[in-house]
C-alpha positions as CSV (number, residue, x, y, z in Angstrom):
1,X,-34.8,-56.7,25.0
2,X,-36.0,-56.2,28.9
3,X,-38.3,-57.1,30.9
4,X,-40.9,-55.3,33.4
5,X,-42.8,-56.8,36.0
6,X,-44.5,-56.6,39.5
7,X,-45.2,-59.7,41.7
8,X,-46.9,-58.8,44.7
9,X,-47.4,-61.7,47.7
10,X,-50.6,-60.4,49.8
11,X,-49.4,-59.4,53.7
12,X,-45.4,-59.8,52.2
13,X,-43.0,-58.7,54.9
14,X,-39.9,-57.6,52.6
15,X,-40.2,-56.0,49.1
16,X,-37.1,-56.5,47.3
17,X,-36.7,-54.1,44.3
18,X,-33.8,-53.8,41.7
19,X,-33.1,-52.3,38.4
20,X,-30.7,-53.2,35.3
21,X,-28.9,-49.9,34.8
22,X,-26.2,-50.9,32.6
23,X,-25.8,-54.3,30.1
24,X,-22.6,-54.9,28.2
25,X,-21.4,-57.6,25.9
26,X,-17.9,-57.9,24.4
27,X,-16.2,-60.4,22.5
28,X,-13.4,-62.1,24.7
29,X,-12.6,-65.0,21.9
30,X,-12.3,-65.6,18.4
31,X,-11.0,-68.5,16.2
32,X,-8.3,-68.7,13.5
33,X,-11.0,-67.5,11.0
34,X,-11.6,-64.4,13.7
35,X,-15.1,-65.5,14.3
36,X,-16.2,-64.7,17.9
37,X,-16.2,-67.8,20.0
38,X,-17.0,-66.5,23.6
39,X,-18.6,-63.5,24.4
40,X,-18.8,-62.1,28.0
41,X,-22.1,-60.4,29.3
42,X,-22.1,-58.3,32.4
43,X,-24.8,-56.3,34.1
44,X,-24.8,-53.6,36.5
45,X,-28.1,-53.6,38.8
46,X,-29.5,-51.2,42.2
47,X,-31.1,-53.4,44.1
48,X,-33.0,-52.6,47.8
49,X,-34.8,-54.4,50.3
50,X,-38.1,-52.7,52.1
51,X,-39.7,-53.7,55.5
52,X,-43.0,-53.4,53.7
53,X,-45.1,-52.4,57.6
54,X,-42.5,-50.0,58.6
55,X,-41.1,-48.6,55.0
56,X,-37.9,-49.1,56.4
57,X,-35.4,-49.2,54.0
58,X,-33.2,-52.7,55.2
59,X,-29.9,-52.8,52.5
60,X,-28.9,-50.9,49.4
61,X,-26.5,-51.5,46.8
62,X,-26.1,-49.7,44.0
63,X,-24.0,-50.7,41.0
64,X,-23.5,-54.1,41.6
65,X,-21.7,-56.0,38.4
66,X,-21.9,-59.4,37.8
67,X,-20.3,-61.1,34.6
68,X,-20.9,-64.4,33.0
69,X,-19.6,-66.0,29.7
70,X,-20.7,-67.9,26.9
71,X,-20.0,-69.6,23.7
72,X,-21.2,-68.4,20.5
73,X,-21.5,-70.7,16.7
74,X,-22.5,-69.9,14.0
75,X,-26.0,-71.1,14.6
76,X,-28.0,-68.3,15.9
77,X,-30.1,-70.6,18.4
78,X,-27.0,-72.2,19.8
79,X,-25.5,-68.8,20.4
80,X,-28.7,-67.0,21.9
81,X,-29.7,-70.0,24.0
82,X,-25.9,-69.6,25.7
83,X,-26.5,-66.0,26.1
84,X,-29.9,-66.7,27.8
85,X,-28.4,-69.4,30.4
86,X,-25.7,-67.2,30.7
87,X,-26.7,-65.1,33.6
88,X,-30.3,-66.9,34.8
């Protein structure tokens, strides 16, 4: 699963770009019958801001992490519609 895109804002003053480098899930929860409950998703992302005139590289940060959780069932739609809200 990813997604790719470009959105450009005619005379924009910043470009802000970033990449997922890195996405993990694990199971952090289970129930008596050792079915996962709660899953934990975490993404590591470079991200950079441009002064688009000047190419002027503003900030820089490279493996950031930031980890969400969310509940699985045994419904698949229940479980991939957590995942999706999980990290917006």
């Amino acid at each position: 699963m990813g997604f790719r895109g470009v959105f450009e804002r005619e005379g924009a003053e910043y470009l802000l770009e970033g990449m997922v480098k890195e996405v993990r899930e694990e199971v952090i929860a289970h129930g008596a019958d050792l079915f996962a409950l709660e899953h934990r998703l975490t993404l590591v992302v470079n991200v950079r801001a441009v002064q688009v005139v000047q190419g002027r590289l503003l900030w820089k940060e490279e493996g950031l992490i930031e980890s969400a959780s969310y509940f699985a069932g045994r419904d698949f739609q229940y479980t991939e519609s957590n995942r999706r809200a999980a990290i917006p």
